[in-house]
C-alpha positions, 0 to 999 in steps of 0.5 A: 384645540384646548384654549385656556383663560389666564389672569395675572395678578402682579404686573412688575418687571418679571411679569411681562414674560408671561403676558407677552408671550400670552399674546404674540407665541402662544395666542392659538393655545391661551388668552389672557382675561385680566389684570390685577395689581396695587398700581392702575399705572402698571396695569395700564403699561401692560395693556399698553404692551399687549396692545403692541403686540397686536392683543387686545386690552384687558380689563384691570381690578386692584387687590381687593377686586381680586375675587371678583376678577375670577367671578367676572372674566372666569379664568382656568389659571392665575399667573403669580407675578407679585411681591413675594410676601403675597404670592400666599395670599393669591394661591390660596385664594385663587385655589379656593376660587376653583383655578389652578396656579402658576408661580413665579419662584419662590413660592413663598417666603416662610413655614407658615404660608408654606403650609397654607399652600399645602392645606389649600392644595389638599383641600381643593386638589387644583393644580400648582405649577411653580416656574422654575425657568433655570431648569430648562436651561440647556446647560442644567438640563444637561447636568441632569442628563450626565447624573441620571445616565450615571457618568459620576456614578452615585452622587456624594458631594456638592460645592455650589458657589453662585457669584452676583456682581455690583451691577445685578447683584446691588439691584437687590438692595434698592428694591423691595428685595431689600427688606427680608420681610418682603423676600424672605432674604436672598437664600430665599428669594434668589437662592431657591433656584439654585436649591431646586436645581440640587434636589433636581439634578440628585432626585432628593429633598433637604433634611438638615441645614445650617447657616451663617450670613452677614451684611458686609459690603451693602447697608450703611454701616458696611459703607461707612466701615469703608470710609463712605461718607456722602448718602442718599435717600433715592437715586432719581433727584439726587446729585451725590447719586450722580457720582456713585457707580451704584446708582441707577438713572429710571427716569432715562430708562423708558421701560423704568419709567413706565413700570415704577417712576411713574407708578409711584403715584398709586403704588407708594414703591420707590425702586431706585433706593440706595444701596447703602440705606441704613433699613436693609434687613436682607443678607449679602454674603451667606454660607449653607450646609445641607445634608439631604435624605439621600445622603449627600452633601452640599456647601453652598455660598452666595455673594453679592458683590463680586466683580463677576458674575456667574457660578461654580458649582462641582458634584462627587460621586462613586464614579468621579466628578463633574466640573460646571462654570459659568460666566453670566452677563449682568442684568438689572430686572426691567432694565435692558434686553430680557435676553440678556438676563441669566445670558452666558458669557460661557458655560463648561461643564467638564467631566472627571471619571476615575481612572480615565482623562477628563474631558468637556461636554457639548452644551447645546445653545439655545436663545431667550432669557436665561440661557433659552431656559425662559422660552422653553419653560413658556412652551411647556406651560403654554403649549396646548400639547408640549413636546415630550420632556424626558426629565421631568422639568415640570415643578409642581407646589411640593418642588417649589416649597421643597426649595423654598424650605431649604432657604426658610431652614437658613434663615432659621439657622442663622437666627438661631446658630443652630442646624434646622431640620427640615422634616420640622417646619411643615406637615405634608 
């Protein structure tokens, strides 16, 4: 069997998916090498978790040791679990270094280190795999499905409405999240999911975008639009936060604590900021439209503050129309059951052909984050010889900046009030 070495650099909530799984699931095909992160208390959370699970503690470098945790624990591939900001920086080093990459989405957040990433990859010809977990969703996949055996015939329009509530959706805004320069803003961060899963389901890339966004309902102008009069800095230690149904309590959540309140000491990231701070640069409600190189559309909405959560998303073609809805469960990142992140409370994809009745899909139902597409993404990653996959789910540096780019040209666009082309903002 073909064992591969892995180290991780990023050890945050998001992380822990991966090196758990190293170590308990996928222990006969992988080995976890190290650790690398700005916080010595994380890291130590992580061996703490990994201990749990019956794996072996591993050696931890800062960021500045990055180098020399490759020359020393000579892993094969580098997880990518950081801020945003910086997954440029530790894909192109890790390139350089002679390891492939895994990394979390996005891939990056702007042109510039897009293209580093592109430059690096052709200089050394390793391999970059981008972790798009939501296209292994059995309900994605299945839209796949329905548009490659041509139920809708040849694809002409998309609507995508993607809902987030007060609960997940105000999450972005006490994090680091919140400051566009971190994240590259939600049309980036977040909304890359849902670009990848267009350019997937239709096999075709963005051309031309525009955009508009606004900060409506979070930040403190918003806020004291609506009458608000009563701010805080941070939830933990305040008691106006006591009464505000925005405010989350890390200190009584055992994992929280672990990751970021006792972190602060040597990681300087406070994690329970207010949502209506007046330092959020990052959008909450945003509207895009795409023209792709094959010709089809999309209106495309993100809203972050709804009273559900959850998606509506409807493709035209020749030969008639596919209906898919969603109803999610809410989930603050590191905050419950990892389960229960991207868990539906329903999902119906419903078929309109032309000239016949409609009718509903079968979607098979799966466990594990995000819809079972968490667990089916780790087994492709992981497996020493993963079963066969008919569509391809596998996204490699192209898909993943691809995507990204489709959020960068929004950003572009709203700044400017002018449609972007793609084609314009990176050489291949």
């Amino acid at each position: 069997m073909n064992i591969k070495r892995y180290a991780q650099v990023g050890t945050g909530g998001r992380a822990r998916m991966y090196y758990e799984a190293i170590v308990s699931t996928y222990k006969d095909s992988a080995v976890l090498t190290a650790f690398c992160d700005q916080s010595k208390t994380r890291m130590d959370y992580a061996n703490f978790v990994i201990e749990s699970k019956g794996g072996a503690r591993v050696p931890e470098y800062l960021p500045d040791e990055f180098d020399k945790m490759i020359d020393e624990t000579k892993p094969d591939t580098i997880i990518v679990t950081s801020i945003d900001r910086t997954h440029d920086q530790y894909i192109v080093r890790a390139l350089e270094k002679g390891c492939d990459v895994i990394t979390e989405k996005p891939i990056t957040i702007d042109e510039k280190k897009a293209q580093r990433i592109i430059d690096a990859q052709k200089r050394t010809g390793k391999k970059i795999r981008v972790a798009f977990n939501y296209r292994y969703a059995p309900h994605h996949t299945k839209m796949k499905e329905l548009i490659t055996d041509g139920v809708i015939g040849k694809p002409f329009s998309v609507h995508f409405e993607w809902n987030l509530n007060t609960v997940h959706g105000a999450d972005y805004y006490r994090r680091w999240h919140r400051n566009k320069i971190n994240s590259g803003g939600l049309l980036v961060h977040k909304s890359t999911h849902h670009f990848d899963l267009v350019d997937f389901w239709l096999d075709t890339e963005p051309e031309t975008v525009f955009a508009f966004g606004s900060l409506n309902f979070y930040g403190r102008a918003a806020a004291e639009a609506r009458g608000v009069k009563d701010f805080y800095y941070r939830c933990y230690g305040s008691d106006i936060a006591k009464n505000d149904p925005f405010a989350i309590d890390i200190a009584n959540n055992p994992t929280m604590k672990a990751l970021y309140l006792d972190a602060e000491k040597d990681s300087g990231y406070i994690r329970d900021r207010s949502v209506f701070s007046d330092d959020i640069s990052i959008e909450d409600t945003m509207n895009v439209l795409v023209r792709y190189k094959n010709g089809a559309q999309m209106s495309y909405s993100l809203n972050t503050y709804l009273p559900w959560e959850g998606f509506n998303v409807a493709i035209n073609g020749s030969k008639g129309r596919i209906e898919f809805t969603a109803l999610e469960k809410p989930y603050i990142n590191a905050g419950g059951d990892k389960n229960d992140e991207g868990a539906a409370v329903f999902h119906k994809i419903r078929v309109c052909p032309l000239f016949a009745p409609a009718y509903e899909v079968e979607i098979e139902k799966k466990e594990g984050g995000h819809g079972g597409g968490d667990p089916a993404l780790l087994d492709d990653i992981f497996l020493d010889n993963p079963p066969y996959d008919r569509f391809h789910r596998a996204a490699d540096y192209v898909d993943g900046i691809k995507s990204a780019l489709t959020g960068i040209a929004a950003n572009k666009s709203i700044a400017s009030n002018l449609p972007v082309d793609v084609s314009s903002l990176v050489r291949w």
